[in-house]
C-alpha positions in Angstrom: 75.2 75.9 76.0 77.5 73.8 73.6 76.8 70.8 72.4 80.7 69.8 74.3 79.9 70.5 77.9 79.7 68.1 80.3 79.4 68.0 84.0 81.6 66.6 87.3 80.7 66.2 90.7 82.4 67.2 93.5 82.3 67.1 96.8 82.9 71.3 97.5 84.0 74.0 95.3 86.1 77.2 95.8 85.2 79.7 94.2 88.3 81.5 93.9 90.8 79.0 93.3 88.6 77.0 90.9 89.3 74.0 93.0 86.9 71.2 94.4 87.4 68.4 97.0 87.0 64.7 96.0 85.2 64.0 92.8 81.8 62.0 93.0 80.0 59.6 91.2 76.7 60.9 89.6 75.2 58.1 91.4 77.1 59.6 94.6 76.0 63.1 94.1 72.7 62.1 93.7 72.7 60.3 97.2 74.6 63.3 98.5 71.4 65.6 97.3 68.9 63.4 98.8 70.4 63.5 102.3 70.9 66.8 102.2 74.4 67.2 102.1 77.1 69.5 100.3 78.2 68.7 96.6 79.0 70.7 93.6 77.9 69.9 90.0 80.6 71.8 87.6 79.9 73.0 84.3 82.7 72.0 81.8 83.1 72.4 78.3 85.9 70.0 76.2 89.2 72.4 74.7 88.2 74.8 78.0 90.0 74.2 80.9 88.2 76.3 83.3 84.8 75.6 83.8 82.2 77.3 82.6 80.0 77.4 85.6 79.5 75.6 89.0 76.6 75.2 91.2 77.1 74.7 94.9 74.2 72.7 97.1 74.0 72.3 100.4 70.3 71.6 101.1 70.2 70.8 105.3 71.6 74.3 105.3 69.5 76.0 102.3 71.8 77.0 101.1 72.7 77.1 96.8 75.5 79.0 95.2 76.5 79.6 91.7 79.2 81.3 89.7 80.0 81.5 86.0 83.4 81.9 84.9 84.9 83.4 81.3 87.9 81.7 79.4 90.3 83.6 81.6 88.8 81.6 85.0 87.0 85.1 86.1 83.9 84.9 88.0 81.8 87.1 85.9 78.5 86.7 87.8 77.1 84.9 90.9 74.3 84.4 92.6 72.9 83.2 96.2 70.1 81.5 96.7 68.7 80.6 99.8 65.9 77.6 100.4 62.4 77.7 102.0 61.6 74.0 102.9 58.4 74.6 104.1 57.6 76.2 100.4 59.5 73.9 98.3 60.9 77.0 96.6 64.4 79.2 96.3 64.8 82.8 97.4 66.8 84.3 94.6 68.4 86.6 97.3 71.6 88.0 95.6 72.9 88.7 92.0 76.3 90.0 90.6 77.4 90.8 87.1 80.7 91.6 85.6 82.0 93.3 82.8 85.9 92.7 82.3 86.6 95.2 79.2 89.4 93.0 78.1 91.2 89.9 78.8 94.5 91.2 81.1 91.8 92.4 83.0 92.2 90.9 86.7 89.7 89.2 88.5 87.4 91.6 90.5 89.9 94.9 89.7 88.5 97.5 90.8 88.0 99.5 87.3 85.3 96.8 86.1 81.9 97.4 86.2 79.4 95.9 88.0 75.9 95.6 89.1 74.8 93.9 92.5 71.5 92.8 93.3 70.1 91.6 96.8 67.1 91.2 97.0 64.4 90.4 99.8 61.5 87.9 100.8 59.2 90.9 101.4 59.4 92.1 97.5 62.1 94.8 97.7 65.6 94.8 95.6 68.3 96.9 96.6 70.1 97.6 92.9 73.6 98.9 93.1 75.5 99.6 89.4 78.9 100.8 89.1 79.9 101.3 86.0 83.5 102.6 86.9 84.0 99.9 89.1 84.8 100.1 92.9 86.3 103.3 92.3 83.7 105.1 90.7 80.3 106.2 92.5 77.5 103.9 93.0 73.9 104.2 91.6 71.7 102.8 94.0 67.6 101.9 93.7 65.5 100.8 96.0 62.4 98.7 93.8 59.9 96.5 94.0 59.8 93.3 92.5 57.2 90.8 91.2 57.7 87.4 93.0 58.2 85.8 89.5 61.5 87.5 89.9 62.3 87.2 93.7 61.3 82.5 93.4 62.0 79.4 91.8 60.6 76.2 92.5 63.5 73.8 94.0 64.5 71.3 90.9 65.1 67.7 92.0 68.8 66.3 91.1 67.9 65.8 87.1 65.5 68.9 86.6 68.1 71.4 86.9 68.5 74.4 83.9 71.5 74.0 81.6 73.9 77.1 83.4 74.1 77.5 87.1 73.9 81.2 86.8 74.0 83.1 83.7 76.8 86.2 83.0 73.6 88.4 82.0 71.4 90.5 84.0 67.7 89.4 84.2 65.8 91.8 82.3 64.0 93.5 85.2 67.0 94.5 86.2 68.2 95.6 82.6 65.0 97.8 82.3 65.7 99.8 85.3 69.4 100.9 83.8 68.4 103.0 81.5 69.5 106.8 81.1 66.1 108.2 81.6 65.1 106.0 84.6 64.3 107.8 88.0 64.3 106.5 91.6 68.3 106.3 91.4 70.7 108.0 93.9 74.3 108.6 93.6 76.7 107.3 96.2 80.3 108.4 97.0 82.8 105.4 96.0 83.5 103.4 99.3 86.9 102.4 98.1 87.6 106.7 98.3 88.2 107.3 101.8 87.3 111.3 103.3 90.1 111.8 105.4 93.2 114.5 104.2 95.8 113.2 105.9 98.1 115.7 104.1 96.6 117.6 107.6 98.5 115.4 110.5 102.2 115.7 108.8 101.6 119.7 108.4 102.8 121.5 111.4 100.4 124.1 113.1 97.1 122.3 111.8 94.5 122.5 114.4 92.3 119.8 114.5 89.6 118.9 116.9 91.3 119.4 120.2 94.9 118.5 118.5 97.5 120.4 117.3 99.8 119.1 114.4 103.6 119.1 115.3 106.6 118.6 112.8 106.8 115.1 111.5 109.6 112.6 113.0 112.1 110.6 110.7 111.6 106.7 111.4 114.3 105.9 109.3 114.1 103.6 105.5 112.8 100.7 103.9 113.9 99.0 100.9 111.3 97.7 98.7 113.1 95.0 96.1 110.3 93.6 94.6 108.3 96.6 93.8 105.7 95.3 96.0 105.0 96.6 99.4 103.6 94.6 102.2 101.2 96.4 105.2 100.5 93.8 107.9 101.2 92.5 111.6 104.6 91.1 111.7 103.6 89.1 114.5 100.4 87.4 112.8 100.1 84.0 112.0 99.7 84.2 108.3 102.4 83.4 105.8 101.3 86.0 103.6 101.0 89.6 104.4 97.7 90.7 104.3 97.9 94.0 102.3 100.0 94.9 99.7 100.4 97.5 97.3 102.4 97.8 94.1 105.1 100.6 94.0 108.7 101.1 92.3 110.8 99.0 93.6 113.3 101.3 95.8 113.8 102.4 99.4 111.7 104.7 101.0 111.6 106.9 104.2 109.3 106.5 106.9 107.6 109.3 109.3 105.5 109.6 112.0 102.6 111.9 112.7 103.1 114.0 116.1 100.4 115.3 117.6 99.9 117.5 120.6 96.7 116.6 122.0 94.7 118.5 124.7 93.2 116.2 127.8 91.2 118.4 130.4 92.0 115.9 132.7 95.8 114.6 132.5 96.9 117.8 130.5 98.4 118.0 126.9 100.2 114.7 125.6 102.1 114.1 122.7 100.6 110.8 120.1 101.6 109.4 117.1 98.5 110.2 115.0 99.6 108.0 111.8 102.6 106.5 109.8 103.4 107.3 106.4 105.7 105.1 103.9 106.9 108.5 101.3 106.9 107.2 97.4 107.3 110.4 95.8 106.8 114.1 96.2 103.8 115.0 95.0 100.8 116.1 95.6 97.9 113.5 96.9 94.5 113.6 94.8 92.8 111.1 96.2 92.8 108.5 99.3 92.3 104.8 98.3 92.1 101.8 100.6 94.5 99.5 99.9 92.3 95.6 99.8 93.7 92.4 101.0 92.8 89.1 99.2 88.4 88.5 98.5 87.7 92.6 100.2 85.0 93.9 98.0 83.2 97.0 98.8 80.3 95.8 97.7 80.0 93.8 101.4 81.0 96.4 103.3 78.8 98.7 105.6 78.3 102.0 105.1 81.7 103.8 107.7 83.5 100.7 107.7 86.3 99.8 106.0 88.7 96.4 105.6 92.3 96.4 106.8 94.8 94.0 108.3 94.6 92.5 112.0 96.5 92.7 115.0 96.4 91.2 118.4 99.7 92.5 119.1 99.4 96.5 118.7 101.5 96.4 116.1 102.0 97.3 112.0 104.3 97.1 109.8 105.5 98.1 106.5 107.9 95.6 104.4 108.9 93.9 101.3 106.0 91.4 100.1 108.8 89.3 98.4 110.9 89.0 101.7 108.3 89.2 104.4 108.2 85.6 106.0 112.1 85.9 106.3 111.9 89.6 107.6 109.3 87.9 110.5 111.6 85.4 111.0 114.3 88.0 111.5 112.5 90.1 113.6 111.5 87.5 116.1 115.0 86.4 117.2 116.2 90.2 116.9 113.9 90.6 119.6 114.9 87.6 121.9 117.1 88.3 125.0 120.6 88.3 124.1 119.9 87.6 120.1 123.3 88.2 118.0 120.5 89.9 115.7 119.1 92.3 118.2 121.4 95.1 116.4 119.6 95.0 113.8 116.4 96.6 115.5 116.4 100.3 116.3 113.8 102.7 117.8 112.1 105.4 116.2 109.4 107.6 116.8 106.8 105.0 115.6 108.2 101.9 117.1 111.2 100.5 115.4 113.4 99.6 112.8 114.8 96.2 111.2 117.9 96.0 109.3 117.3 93.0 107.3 120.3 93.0 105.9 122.0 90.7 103.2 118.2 90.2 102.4 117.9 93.2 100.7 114.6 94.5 102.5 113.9 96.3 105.8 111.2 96.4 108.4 109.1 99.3 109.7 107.5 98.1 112.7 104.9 100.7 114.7 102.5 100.6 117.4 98.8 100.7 116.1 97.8 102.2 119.6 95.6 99.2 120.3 94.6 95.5 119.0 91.6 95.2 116.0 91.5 96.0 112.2 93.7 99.0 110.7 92.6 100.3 107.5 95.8 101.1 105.2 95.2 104.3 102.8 96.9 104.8 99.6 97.3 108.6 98.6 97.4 108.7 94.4 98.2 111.6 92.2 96.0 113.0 90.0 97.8 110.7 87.7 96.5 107.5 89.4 100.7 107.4 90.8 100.9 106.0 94.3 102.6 108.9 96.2 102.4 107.2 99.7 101.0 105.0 102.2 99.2 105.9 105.5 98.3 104.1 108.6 95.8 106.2 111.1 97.3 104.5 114.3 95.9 106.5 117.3 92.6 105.2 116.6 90.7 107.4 119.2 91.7 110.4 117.1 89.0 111.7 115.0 91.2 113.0 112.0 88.3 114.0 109.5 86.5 116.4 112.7 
């Protein structure tokens, strides 16, 4: 560690904004650690002006957190610890390492490499390396571990190490990534969704007890800012909660008709999904689109992160424009609004003109309230070609 750093105290630290709440004392810290209560101790270095490392306690809740950060603010590792108070000792029960390959580089992007560790009281570490990043397969190891690696005795306020958390792996783990090591399986990409949905906007497809009709026109939507938003327009959030780079232009929107057979109630026609058209080309790959802190590597095997509703409803806008496209949208749709012109059905749900605002509003029915995943098709080329929302949900698409 230089000879420079120093350390604050504060009272909580976000890991993601770099921030902290009200800076302490050492003297306060210290009674803050003896009660048991939250405080962070940051790791900062003079000339630097993000830190170089933080460690969070909380000790009534056992709980210890740490990141380390590079010169561009980056978490490049972390690690969880969790407390035994009957044992006086730390679980060491998670580790992650990363690997930006060069400064413009953004935090967490899904090209850089990783490796996660968790790992478990009873002597077993699940290892999970991704050297292409989320997009790239996993290899994954199942090993056991020496408690040396799993404890650590719980250091009193002035017996801490130097770093929080160091940006290396431990070399157990280093040993096992190695070419001619065995025990390692290779796991599809959970950022790579399975589903073609090329299938449900070509007509005559027969799916599992559907039948794919001609895709319906919903009408446009500009895109100013080259940066669409995916979200419920009626949420409470001020920012959408997807959103996914594309040219900035205006773009047509279709639905997915379905005929679907029902032994019961007979045939019935469903909108299967809702598709925001780039460009014409072919689709190479599906990608979920990820809203702010999603990382695959805390999500479940068949799950997948999306944006909420409450309200049945989706949307596709501008990012730049999207609180005043809300706000437009909410007294288009009041009772004799002089803005209620500006809305117009389509086969999804509706359209909003927004106008001298320069951006438009797809709005369409989800088909029921929870979390929608939104899918990005790319080209072979990595272009985005368009943008997919599965919204009858009780449709099995990849049968």
């Amino acid at each position: 560690m230089p000879e420079t750093t120093y350390v604050t105290f504060e009272e909580s630290w976000d890991a993601a904004s770099r921030t902290g709440g009200r800076a302490l004392s050492r003297e306060e810290a210290r009674a803050r650690d003896a009660a048991g209560l939250p405080y962070a101790v940051v790791y900062r270095v003079r000339g630097r002006e993000v830190p170089l490392g933080v460690r969070m306690v909380a000790w009534q809740a056992g709980v210890l957190d740490a990141w380390a950060y590079d010169e561009h603010g980056r978490r490049t590792a972390e690690a969880e610890l969790r407390l035994r108070a009957d044992e006086g000792r730390l679980l060491i029960r998670r580790l992650v390492v990363r690997r930006y390959p060069d400064g413009r580089t953004a935090e967490f992007d899904v090209y850089c490499p990783r490796t996660a560790v968790e790992l478990s009281a009873g002597g077993t570490a699940h290892i999970r390396h991704q050297p292409e990043g989320m997009r790239g397969a996993s290899l994954e190891a199942e090993v056991a571990v020496a408690d040396e690696h799993l404890w650590t005795a719980r250091p009193g306020f002035d017996d801490w190490p130097e770093l929080p958390v160091a940006d290396t792996l431990p070399d157990w783990v280093a040993a096992k990534l190695v070419p001619a090591a065995s025990g390692w399986r290779r796991e599809p990409s959970r950022l790579l969704g399975s589903t073609d949905f090329d299938r449900v906007f070509r007509p005559g497809t027969s799916m599992a007890g559907l039948t794919v009709l001609d895709p319906v026109p919903c009408g446009s939507v500009r895109v100013p800012s080259g940066v669409l938003a995916v979200d419920c327009p009626y949420g409470w959030d001020e920012v959408p909660r997807i959103t996914v780079a594309v040219p900035p232009g205006t773009y047509p929107v279709k639905a997915a008709m379905v005929e679907v057979a029902d032994a019961d109630y007979g045939p019935y026609e469903d909108v299967a999904a809702v598709r925001l058209q780039i460009r014409d080309a072919p689709v190479a790959a599906w990608e979920m689109a990820l809203g702010p802190g999603d990382d695959t590597l805390h999500l479940p095997a068949g799950a997948a992160f999306g944006f909420g509703t409450d309200a049945a409803t989706g949307a596709f806008g501008d990012a730049g424009a999207w609180r005043d496209l809300r706000d437009l949208l909410e007294r288009a749709n009041r009772q004799h609004s002089p803005e209620a012109d500006r809305l117009t059905g389509s086969a999804g749900g509706m359209r909003l003109d927004g106008g001298g605002l320069g951006a438009d509003l797809a709005v369409f029915c989800t088909g029921g309230d929870g979390v929608y995943p939104v899918w990005v098709g790319r080209s072979a080329s990595g272009e985005v070609v368009c943008i997919d929302v599965q919204t009858a949900f009780e449709l099995d698409l990849d049968a």
